[in-house]
VOGU-3710 file (C-alpha; in Angstrom, 3 decimals, decimal comma):
1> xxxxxxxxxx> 21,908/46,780/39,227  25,202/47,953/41,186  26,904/44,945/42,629  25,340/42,695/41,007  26,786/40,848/37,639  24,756/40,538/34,478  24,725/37,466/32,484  23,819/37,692/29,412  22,571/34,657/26,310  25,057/33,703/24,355
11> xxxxxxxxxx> 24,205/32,055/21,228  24,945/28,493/20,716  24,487/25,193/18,997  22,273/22,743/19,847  23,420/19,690/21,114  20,360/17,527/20,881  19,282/18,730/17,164  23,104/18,696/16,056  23,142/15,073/17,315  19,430/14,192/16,691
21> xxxxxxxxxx> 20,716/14,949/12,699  23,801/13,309/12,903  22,450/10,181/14,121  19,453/10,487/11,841  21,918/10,825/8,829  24,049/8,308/10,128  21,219/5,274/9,868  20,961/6,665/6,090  24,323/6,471/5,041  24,549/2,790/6,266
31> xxxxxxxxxx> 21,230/1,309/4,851  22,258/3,471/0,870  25,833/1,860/1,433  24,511/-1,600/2,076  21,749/-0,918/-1,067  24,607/0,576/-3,110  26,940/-2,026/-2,006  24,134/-5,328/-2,812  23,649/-3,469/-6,439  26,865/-3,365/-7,080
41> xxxxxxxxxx> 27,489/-7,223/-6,225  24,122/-7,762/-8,582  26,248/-6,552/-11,387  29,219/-8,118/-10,704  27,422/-11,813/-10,493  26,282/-11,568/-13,740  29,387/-9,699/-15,191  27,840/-5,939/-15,846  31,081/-4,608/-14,441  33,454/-6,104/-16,354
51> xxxxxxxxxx> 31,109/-5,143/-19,681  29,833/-2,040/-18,988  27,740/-2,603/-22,854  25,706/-4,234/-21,181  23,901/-1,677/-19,054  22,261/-0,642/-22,404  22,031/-4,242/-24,290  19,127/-5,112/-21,873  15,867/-4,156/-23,408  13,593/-3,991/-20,193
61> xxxxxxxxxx> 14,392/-2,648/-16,547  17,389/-4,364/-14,724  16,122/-4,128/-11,429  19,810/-3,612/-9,696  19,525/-0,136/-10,970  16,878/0,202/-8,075  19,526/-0,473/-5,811  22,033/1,183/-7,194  20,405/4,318/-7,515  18,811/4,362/-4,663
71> xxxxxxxxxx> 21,661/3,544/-2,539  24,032/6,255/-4,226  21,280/8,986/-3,525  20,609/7,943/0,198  24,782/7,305/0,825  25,474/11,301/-0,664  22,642/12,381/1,441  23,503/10,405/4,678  27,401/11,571/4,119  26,264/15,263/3,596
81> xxxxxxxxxx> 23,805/15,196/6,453  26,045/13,364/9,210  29,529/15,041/8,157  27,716/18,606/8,207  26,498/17,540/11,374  29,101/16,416/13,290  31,746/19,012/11,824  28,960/22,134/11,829  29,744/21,953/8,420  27,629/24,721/7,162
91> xxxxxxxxxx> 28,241/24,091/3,106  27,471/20,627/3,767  24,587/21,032/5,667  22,906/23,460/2,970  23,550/20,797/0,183  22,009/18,147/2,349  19,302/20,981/2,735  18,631/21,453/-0,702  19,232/18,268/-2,285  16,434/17,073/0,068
101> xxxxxxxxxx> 14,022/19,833/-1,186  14,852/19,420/-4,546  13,666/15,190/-3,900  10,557/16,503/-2,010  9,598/18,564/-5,001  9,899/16,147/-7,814  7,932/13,672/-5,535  5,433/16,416/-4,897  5,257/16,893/-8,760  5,497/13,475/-9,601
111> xxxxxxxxxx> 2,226/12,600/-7,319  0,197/15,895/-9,083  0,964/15,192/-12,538  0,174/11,338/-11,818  -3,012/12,506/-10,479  -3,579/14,700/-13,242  -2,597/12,709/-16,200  -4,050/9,464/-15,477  -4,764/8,136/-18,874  -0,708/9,212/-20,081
121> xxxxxxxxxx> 0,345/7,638/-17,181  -1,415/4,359/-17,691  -0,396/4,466/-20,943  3,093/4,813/-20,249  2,956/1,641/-17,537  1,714/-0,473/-20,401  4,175/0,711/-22,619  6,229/-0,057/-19,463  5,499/-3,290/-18,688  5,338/-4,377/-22,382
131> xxxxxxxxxx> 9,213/-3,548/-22,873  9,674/-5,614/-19,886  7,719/-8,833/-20,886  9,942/-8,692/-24,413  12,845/-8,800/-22,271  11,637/-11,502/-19,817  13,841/-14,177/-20,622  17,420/-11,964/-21,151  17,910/-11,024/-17,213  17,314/-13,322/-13,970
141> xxxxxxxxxx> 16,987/-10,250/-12,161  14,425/-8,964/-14,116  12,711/-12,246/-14,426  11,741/-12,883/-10,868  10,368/-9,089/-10,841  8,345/-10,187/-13,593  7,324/-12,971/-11,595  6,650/-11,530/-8,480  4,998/-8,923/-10,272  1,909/-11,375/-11,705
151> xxxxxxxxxx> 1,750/-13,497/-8,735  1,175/-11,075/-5,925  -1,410/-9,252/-8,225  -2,739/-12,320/-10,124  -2,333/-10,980/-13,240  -0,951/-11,685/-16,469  0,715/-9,320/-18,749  -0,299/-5,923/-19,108  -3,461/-6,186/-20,174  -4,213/-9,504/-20,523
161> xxxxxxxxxx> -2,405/-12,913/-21,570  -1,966/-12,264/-25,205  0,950/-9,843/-24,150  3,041/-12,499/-24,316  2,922/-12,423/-27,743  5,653/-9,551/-28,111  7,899/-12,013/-26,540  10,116/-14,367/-28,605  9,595/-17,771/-26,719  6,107/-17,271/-26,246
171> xxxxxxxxxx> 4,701/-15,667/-29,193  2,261/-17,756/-31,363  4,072/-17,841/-34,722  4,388/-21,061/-36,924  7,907/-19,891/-36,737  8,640/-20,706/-33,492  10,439/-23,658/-32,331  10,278/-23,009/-28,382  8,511/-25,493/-26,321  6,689/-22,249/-24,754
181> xxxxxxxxxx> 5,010/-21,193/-27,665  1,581/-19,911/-27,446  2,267/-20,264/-23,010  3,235/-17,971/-21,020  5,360/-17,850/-17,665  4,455/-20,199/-14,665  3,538/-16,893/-12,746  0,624/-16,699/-14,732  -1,137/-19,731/-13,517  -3,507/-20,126/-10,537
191> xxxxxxxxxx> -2,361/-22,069/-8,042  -3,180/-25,548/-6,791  -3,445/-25,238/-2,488  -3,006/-28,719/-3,070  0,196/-28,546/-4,808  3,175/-28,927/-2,595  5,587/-28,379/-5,336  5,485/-25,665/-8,193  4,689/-26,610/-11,588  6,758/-24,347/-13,519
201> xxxxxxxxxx> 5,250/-25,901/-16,843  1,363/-25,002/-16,055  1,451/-21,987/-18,634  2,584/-24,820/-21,812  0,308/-24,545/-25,048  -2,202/-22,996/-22,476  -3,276/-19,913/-25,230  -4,281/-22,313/-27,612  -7,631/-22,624/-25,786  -10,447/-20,662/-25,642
211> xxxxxxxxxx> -10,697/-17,691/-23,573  -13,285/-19,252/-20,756  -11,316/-22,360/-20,656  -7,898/-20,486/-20,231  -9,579/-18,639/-16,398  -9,424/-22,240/-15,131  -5,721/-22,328/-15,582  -4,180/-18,333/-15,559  -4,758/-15,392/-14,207  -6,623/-13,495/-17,448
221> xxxxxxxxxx> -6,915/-10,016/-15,886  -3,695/-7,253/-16,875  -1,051/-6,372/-14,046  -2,306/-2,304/-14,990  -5,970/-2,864/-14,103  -5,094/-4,952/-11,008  -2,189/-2,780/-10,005  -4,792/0,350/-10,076  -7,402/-1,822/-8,120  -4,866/-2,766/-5,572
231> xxxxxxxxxx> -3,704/1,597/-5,159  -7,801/2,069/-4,620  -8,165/-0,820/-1,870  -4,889/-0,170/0,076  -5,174/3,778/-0,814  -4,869/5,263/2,971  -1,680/2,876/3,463  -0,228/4,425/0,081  -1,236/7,695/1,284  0,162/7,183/4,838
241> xxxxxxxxxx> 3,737/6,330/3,595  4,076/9,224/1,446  2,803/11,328/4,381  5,523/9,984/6,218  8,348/9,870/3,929  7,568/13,779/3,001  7,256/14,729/6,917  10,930/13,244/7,563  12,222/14,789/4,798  10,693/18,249/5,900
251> xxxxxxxxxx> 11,530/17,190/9,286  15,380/16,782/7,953  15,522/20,230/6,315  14,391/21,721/9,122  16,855/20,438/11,188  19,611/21,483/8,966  18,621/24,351/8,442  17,964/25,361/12,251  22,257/24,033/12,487  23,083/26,458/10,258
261> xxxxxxxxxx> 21,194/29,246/11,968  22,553/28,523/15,319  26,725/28,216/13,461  26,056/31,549/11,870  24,896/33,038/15,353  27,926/31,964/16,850  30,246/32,568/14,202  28,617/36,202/14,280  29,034/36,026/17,906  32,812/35,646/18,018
271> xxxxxxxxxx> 33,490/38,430/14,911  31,763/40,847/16,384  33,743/40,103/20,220  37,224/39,889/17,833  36,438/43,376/16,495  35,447/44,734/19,960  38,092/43,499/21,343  40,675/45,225/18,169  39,271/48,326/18,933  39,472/48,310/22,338
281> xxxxxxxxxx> 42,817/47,289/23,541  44,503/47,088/20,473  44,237/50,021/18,620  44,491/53,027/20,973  44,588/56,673/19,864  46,938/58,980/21,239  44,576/60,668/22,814  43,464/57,456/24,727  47,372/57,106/25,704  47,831/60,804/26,586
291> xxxxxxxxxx> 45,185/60,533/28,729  46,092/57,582/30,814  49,493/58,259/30,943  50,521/59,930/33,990  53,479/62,875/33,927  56,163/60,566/34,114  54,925/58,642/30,647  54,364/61,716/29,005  58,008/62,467/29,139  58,484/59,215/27,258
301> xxxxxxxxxx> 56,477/60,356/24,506  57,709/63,777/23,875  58,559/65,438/26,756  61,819/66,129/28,812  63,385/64,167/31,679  63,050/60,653/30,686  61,724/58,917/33,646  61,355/54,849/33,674  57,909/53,332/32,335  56,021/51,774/35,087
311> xxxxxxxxxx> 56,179/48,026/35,955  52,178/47,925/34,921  52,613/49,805/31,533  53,467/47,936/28,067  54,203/49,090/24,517  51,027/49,182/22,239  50,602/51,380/19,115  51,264/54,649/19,334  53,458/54,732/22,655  53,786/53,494/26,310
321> xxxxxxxxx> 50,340/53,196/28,374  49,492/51,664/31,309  48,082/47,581/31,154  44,713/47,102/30,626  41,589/45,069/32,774  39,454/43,243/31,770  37,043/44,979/34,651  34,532/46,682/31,532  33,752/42,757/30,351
//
Protein backbone atom coordinates (compact mmCIF):
# COMPACT_ATOMS: atom_id res chain seq x y z
CA UNK A 1 0.00 0.00 0.00
CA UNK A 2 1.30 3.72 -0.71
CA UNK A 3 3.05 5.02 2.34
CA UNK A 4 3.36 2.26 3.90
CA UNK A 5 6.79 0.00 3.93
CA UNK A 6 6.77 -3.70 3.18
CA UNK A 7 8.79 -6.08 5.10
CA UNK A 8 9.45 -8.91 3.74
CA UNK A 9 11.00 -12.84 5.34
CA UNK A 10 14.27 -13.17 5.01
CA UNK A 11 15.66 -16.52 5.30
CA UNK A 12 17.77 -17.44 8.16
CA UNK A 13 19.39 -19.91 10.47
CA UNK A 14 18.07 -21.19 13.34
CA UNK A 15 19.48 -20.36 16.44
CA UNK A 16 17.89 -22.89 18.73
CA UNK A 17 18.37 -26.05 16.25
CA UNK A 18 21.99 -24.72 15.25
CA UNK A 19 22.70 -24.69 19.02
CA UNK A 20 20.33 -27.55 20.09
CA UNK A 21 23.00 -29.69 17.55
CA UNK A 22 25.96 -28.19 18.65
CA UNK A 23 25.41 -28.87 22.17
CA UNK A 24 23.98 -32.27 21.37
CA UNK A 25 27.27 -33.09 19.45
CA UNK A 26 29.26 -31.53 21.93
CA UNK A 27 28.19 -34.17 24.96
CA UNK A 28 29.29 -36.87 22.16
CA UNK A 29 32.56 -35.79 21.40
CA UNK A 30 33.47 -35.70 25.18
CA UNK A 31 32.00 -39.10 26.40
CA UNK A 32 33.96 -41.00 22.64
CA UNK A 33 37.13 -38.94 23.80
CA UNK A 34 36.99 -40.13 27.36
CA UNK A 35 36.03 -43.97 25.83
CA UNK A 36 38.77 -43.50 23.22
CA UNK A 37 41.04 -42.00 25.67
CA UNK A 38 40.35 -45.12 28.70
CA UNK A 39 41.03 -47.70 25.59
CA UNK A 40 43.88 -46.32 24.75
CA UNK A 41 45.34 -46.33 28.47
CA UNK A 42 43.95 -50.24 28.46
CA UNK A 43 46.57 -50.85 25.89
CA UNK A 44 49.19 -49.03 27.14
CA UNK A 45 48.96 -50.89 30.80
CA UNK A 46 49.50 -53.99 29.39
CA UNK A 47 52.02 -52.82 26.65
CA UNK A 48 49.76 -53.21 23.23
CA UNK A 49 51.22 -49.91 22.16
CA UNK A 50 54.57 -50.42 22.35
CA UNK A 51 53.93 -54.08 20.43
CA UNK A 52 51.47 -53.45 18.13
CA UNK A 53 51.83 -57.79 17.32
CA UNK A 54 49.98 -58.11 19.78
CA UNK A 55 46.61 -56.82 18.65
CA UNK A 56 46.52 -60.08 16.56
CA UNK A 57 48.51 -62.63 19.02
CA UNK A 58 45.33 -62.67 21.24
CA UNK A 59 43.10 -65.48 20.22
CA UNK A 60 39.68 -64.26 21.76
CA UNK A 61 38.11 -60.63 21.97
CA UNK A 62 40.26 -57.95 23.83
CA UNK A 63 37.59 -56.07 25.19
CA UNK A 64 39.54 -52.47 24.91
CA UNK A 65 38.69 -52.69 21.30
CA UNK A 66 35.06 -51.89 22.60
CA UNK A 67 36.35 -48.79 23.77
CA UNK A 68 38.43 -47.97 21.34
CA UNK A 69 36.16 -48.32 18.64
CA UNK A 70 33.51 -47.03 20.03
CA UNK A 71 35.08 -43.96 21.23
CA UNK A 72 36.82 -43.17 17.75
CA UNK A 73 33.31 -43.49 16.00
CA UNK A 74 31.36 -41.28 18.60
CA UNK A 75 34.64 -38.56 18.82
CA UNK A 76 34.49 -38.24 14.51
CA UNK A 77 30.83 -37.96 14.84
CA UNK A 78 30.68 -35.49 17.85
CA UNK A 79 33.66 -33.37 16.00
CA UNK A 80 31.69 -33.44 12.64
CA UNK A 81 28.37 -32.67 14.26
CA UNK A 82 29.51 -29.74 16.73
CA UNK A 83 32.22 -28.09 14.27
CA UNK A 84 29.47 -28.15 11.36
CA UNK A 85 27.36 -26.69 13.83
CA UNK A 86 28.94 -24.01 15.26
CA UNK A 87 30.84 -22.92 11.93
CA UNK A 88 27.49 -23.69 9.54
CA UNK A 89 29.81 -25.92 8.16
CA UNK A 90 27.73 -27.37 5.46
CA UNK A 91 30.38 -30.31 4.23
CA UNK A 92 30.67 -31.18 7.73
CA UNK A 93 27.30 -31.26 8.58
CA UNK A 94 26.38 -33.66 5.52
CA UNK A 95 29.17 -36.16 6.64
CA UNK A 96 27.84 -36.08 10.15
CA UNK A 97 24.47 -36.58 8.17
CA UNK A 98 25.40 -39.50 6.41
CA UNK A 99 27.77 -41.23 8.51
CA UNK A 100 24.82 -41.34 10.98
CA UNK A 101 22.50 -42.96 8.33
CA UNK A 102 24.92 -45.19 7.17
CA UNK A 103 25.16 -46.51 11.40
CA UNK A 104 21.29 -46.49 11.48
CA UNK A 105 21.22 -48.80 8.52
CA UNK A 106 23.66 -51.44 9.46
CA UNK A 107 21.87 -51.48 12.92
CA UNK A 108 18.58 -51.69 11.09
CA UNK A 109 20.11 -54.65 9.07
CA UNK A 110 21.92 -56.07 11.74
CA UNK A 111 18.51 -56.43 13.97
CA UNK A 112 16.55 -58.08 10.57
CA UNK A 113 19.07 -60.49 9.64
CA UNK A 114 19.46 -61.42 13.51
CA UNK A 115 15.84 -61.91 13.49
CA UNK A 116 15.92 -63.79 10.45
CA UNK A 117 18.83 -66.04 10.85
CA UNK A 118 18.47 -67.19 14.27
CA UNK A 119 19.99 -70.58 14.14
CA UNK A 120 23.44 -68.88 12.07
CA UNK A 121 23.47 -66.46 14.55
CA UNK A 122 23.46 -68.74 17.53
CA UNK A 123 25.79 -70.64 15.92
CA UNK A 124 28.14 -68.00 15.39
CA UNK A 125 27.87 -66.83 19.39
CA UNK A 126 28.98 -70.33 20.26
CA UNK A 127 31.60 -70.30 17.91
CA UNK A 128 32.02 -66.89 19.62
CA UNK A 129 32.21 -67.57 22.95
CA UNK A 130 34.23 -70.81 22.39
CA UNK A 131 37.28 -68.74 20.88
CA UNK A 132 36.96 -66.72 23.91
CA UNK A 133 37.01 -69.48 26.66
CA UNK A 134 40.43 -70.88 24.73
CA UNK A 135 41.78 -67.58 25.30
CA UNK A 136 40.60 -67.11 28.93
CA UNK A 137 43.71 -67.17 30.66
CA UNK A 138 46.05 -64.93 27.93
CA UNK A 139 44.23 -61.35 28.67
CA UNK A 140 43.02 -59.81 32.18
CA UNK A 141 40.81 -57.78 30.24
CA UNK A 142 39.22 -60.42 28.64
CA UNK A 143 39.16 -62.52 31.70
CA UNK A 144 36.91 -60.51 33.91
CA UNK A 145 34.44 -60.26 30.72
CA UNK A 146 34.52 -63.85 30.85
CA UNK A 147 33.73 -63.64 34.33
CA UNK A 148 31.19 -61.23 34.44
CA UNK A 149 29.79 -62.87 31.60
CA UNK A 150 28.87 -66.41 33.65
CA UNK A 151 28.07 -64.78 36.82
CA UNK A 152 25.41 -62.29 35.91
CA UNK A 153 23.78 -65.07 33.69
CA UNK A 154 24.71 -68.12 35.84
CA UNK A 155 26.05 -69.94 33.27
CA UNK A 156 28.95 -71.82 32.34
CA UNK A 157 30.53 -71.99 29.02
CA UNK A 158 28.68 -71.94 25.98
CA UNK A 159 26.74 -74.66 26.23
CA UNK A 160 27.48 -76.25 29.17
CA UNK A 161 30.65 -76.93 31.52
CA UNK A 162 32.50 -79.31 29.34
CA UNK A 163 33.49 -76.17 27.19
CA UNK A 164 36.19 -75.80 29.19
CA UNK A 165 37.70 -78.50 27.70
CA UNK A 166 39.05 -76.44 24.58
CA UNK A 167 40.98 -74.59 27.11
CA UNK A 168 44.59 -75.54 28.03
CA UNK A 169 44.48 -75.29 31.95
CA UNK A 170 41.27 -76.80 32.21
CA UNK A 171 40.97 -79.46 29.74
CA UNK A 172 40.79 -83.10 31.06
CA UNK A 173 43.88 -84.67 29.46
CA UNK A 174 46.32 -87.05 31.37
CA UNK A 175 48.65 -84.57 29.89
CA UNK A 176 47.98 -81.86 31.87
CA UNK A 177 49.92 -80.71 34.74
CA UNK A 178 47.68 -77.58 35.84
CA UNK A 179 46.16 -77.67 39.19
CA UNK A 180 42.79 -76.65 37.21
CA UNK A 181 42.46 -79.58 35.29
CA UNK A 182 39.14 -81.04 34.73
CA UNK A 183 37.70 -77.32 36.81
CA UNK A 184 36.72 -74.61 35.45
CA UNK A 185 36.78 -70.76 36.44
CA UNK A 186 35.46 -69.59 39.93
CA UNK A 187 32.63 -67.76 37.91
CA UNK A 188 31.17 -70.92 37.33
CA UNK A 189 30.25 -71.80 40.82
CA UNK A 190 27.06 -70.97 42.77
CA UNK A 191 27.48 -68.91 45.39
CA UNK A 192 27.46 -69.34 49.15
CA UNK A 193 25.09 -66.09 50.72
CA UNK A 194 26.96 -67.22 53.53
CA UNK A 195 30.30 -66.67 52.17
CA UNK A 196 31.77 -63.34 53.01
CA UNK A 197 34.82 -63.92 51.01
CA UNK A 198 35.14 -65.46 47.40
CA UNK A 199 36.46 -68.80 46.93
CA UNK A 200 38.24 -68.49 43.79
CA UNK A 201 39.16 -72.34 44.01
CA UNK A 202 35.34 -73.73 44.11
CA UNK A 203 35.57 -74.87 40.31
CA UNK A 204 39.00 -77.43 41.35
CA UNK A 205 38.62 -81.16 40.08
CA UNK A 206 34.82 -80.21 40.14
CA UNK A 207 34.18 -82.13 36.38
CA UNK A 208 35.36 -85.19 37.67
CA UNK A 209 31.90 -85.79 39.21
CA UNK A 210 28.88 -86.78 37.93
CA UNK A 211 26.63 -84.53 36.17
CA UNK A 212 23.76 -84.27 39.13
CA UNK A 213 26.40 -83.89 41.67
CA UNK A 214 28.28 -81.09 39.67
CA UNK A 215 24.45 -78.60 39.87
CA UNK A 216 25.25 -78.50 43.60
CA UNK A 217 28.47 -76.73 42.95
CA UNK A 218 28.28 -74.76 39.15
CA UNK A 219 26.13 -73.26 37.17
CA UNK A 220 25.50 -76.33 34.39
CA UNK A 221 23.28 -74.36 31.97
CA UNK A 222 25.36 -72.53 28.61
CA UNK A 223 25.82 -68.59 28.62
CA UNK A 224 23.82 -68.95 24.76
CA UNK A 225 20.65 -70.53 26.17
CA UNK A 226 20.62 -68.19 29.21
CA UNK A 227 21.71 -65.16 27.26
CA UNK A 228 18.54 -65.88 24.81
CA UNK A 229 16.28 -66.45 27.96
CA UNK A 230 17.44 -63.28 29.50
CA UNK A 231 16.62 -61.12 25.60
CA UNK A 232 12.90 -62.94 26.00
CA UNK A 233 12.33 -61.80 29.80
CA UNK A 234 13.80 -58.24 29.55
CA UNK A 235 12.59 -58.03 25.68
CA UNK A 236 10.51 -54.54 25.90
CA UNK A 237 13.68 -52.96 27.77
CA UNK A 238 15.92 -54.32 24.75
CA UNK A 239 13.37 -53.09 22.48
CA UNK A 240 12.98 -49.68 24.22
CA UNK A 241 16.75 -48.81 23.94
CA UNK A 242 17.02 -49.50 20.40
CA UNK A 243 13.85 -47.40 19.93
CA UNK A 244 15.64 -44.78 21.51
CA UNK A 245 19.04 -44.95 20.23
CA UNK A 246 17.47 -45.07 16.46
CA UNK A 247 15.01 -41.97 17.30
CA UNK A 248 18.19 -39.75 18.36
CA UNK A 249 19.99 -40.73 15.62
CA UNK A 250 17.01 -39.83 13.21
CA UNK A 251 16.44 -37.02 15.46
CA UNK A 252 20.32 -35.94 14.70
CA UNK A 253 19.99 -36.20 10.90
CA UNK A 254 17.21 -34.28 10.91
CA UNK A 255 18.67 -31.61 12.57
CA UNK A 256 21.57 -31.46 10.29
CA UNK A 257 20.01 -31.67 7.65
CA UNK A 258 17.30 -28.83 8.44
CA UNK A 259 21.11 -26.53 9.10
CA UNK A 260 21.98 -27.13 5.87
CA UNK A 261 18.65 -26.15 4.37
CA UNK A 262 18.40 -22.98 6.22
CA UNK A 263 22.75 -22.09 5.11
CA UNK A 264 21.79 -22.81 1.55
CA UNK A 265 18.67 -20.39 1.85
CA UNK A 266 20.77 -17.78 3.00
CA UNK A 267 23.69 -18.32 1.00
CA UNK A 268 21.05 -18.23 -1.98
CA UNK A 269 19.72 -15.24 -0.36
CA UNK A 270 22.84 -13.07 -0.53
CA UNK A 271 23.87 -14.34 -4.43
CA UNK A 272 20.93 -13.55 -5.72
CA UNK A 273 20.95 -9.64 -3.73
CA UNK A 274 24.97 -9.54 -5.05
CA UNK A 275 23.73 -10.09 -8.62
CA UNK A 276 20.80 -7.62 -8.24
CA UNK A 277 22.71 -5.36 -6.94
CA UNK A 278 25.68 -5.86 -10.20
CA UNK A 279 23.09 -5.25 -12.45
CA UNK A 280 21.63 -2.51 -11.04
CA UNK A 281 24.11 0.07 -10.11
CA UNK A 282 27.00 -1.38 -11.46
CA UNK A 283 26.63 -2.18 -14.83
CA UNK A 284 24.64 0.59 -16.57
CA UNK A 285 23.96 0.76 -20.32
CA UNK A 286 24.37 3.80 -22.15
CA UNK A 287 21.12 4.10 -22.65
CA UNK A 288 20.45 4.08 -18.81
CA UNK A 289 23.26 6.99 -18.66
CA UNK A 290 21.89 8.93 -21.67
CA UNK A 291 18.84 8.99 -20.14
CA UNK A 292 19.62 10.33 -16.75
CA UNK A 293 22.05 12.57 -17.81
CA UNK A 294 20.83 15.96 -18.17
CA UNK A 295 22.19 18.40 -21.27
CA UNK A 296 25.08 19.48 -19.52
CA UNK A 297 26.42 15.57 -19.07
CA UNK A 298 25.67 14.80 -22.43
CA UNK A 299 28.26 17.21 -23.58
CA UNK A 300 30.70 15.16 -21.53
CA UNK A 301 29.99 12.18 -23.41
CA UNK A 302 30.07 13.32 -26.92
CA UNK A 303 28.79 16.48 -27.32
CA UNK A 304 30.18 20.13 -27.56
CA UNK A 305 30.77 22.72 -24.83
CA UNK A 306 32.22 20.82 -22.05
CA UNK A 307 30.36 21.88 -19.06
CA UNK A 308 31.50 20.60 -15.35
CA UNK A 309 29.91 17.18 -14.04
CA UNK A 310 27.63 17.80 -11.22
CA UNK A 311 28.67 17.56 -7.52
CA UNK A 312 25.98 14.42 -7.27
CA UNK A 313 27.28 12.56 -10.44
CA UNK A 314 30.29 9.88 -10.35
CA UNK A 315 32.16 7.87 -12.98
CA UNK A 316 30.66 4.30 -13.55
CA UNK A 317 31.03 2.23 -16.77
CA UNK A 318 30.29 3.66 -19.70
CA UNK A 319 30.45 7.51 -18.71
CA UNK A 320 29.41 10.19 -16.11
CA UNK A 321 25.76 9.72 -14.47
CA UNK A 322 24.22 11.09 -11.74
CA UNK A 323 24.61 9.06 -7.95
CA UNK A 324 22.32 6.59 -7.24
CA UNK A 325 19.51 5.90 -4.06
CA UNK A 326 18.92 3.41 -2.54
CA UNK A 327 14.99 4.71 -2.53
CA UNK A 328 13.85 1.31 -4.99
CA UNK A 329 15.19 -1.11 -1.86
Amino acid sequence: MPGKHQHFQEPEVGCCGKYFLFGFNIVFWVLGALFLAIGLWAWGEKGVLSNISALTDLGGLDPVWLFVVVGGVMSVLGFAGCIGALRENTFLLKFFSVFLGLIFFLELATGILAFVFKDWIRDQLNLFINNNVKAYRDDIDLQNLIDFAQEYWSCCGARGPNDWNLNIYFNCTDLNPSRERCGVPFSCCVRDPAEDVLNTQCGYDVRLKLELEQQGFIHTKGCVGQFEKWLQDNLIVVAGVFVGIALLQIFGICLAQNLVSDIKAVKANWSKWNDDFENHWLTPTVSEVLSTAGPQQNSVIGAPGLAPPSQHAFFGLGGLYPEPTFKNW
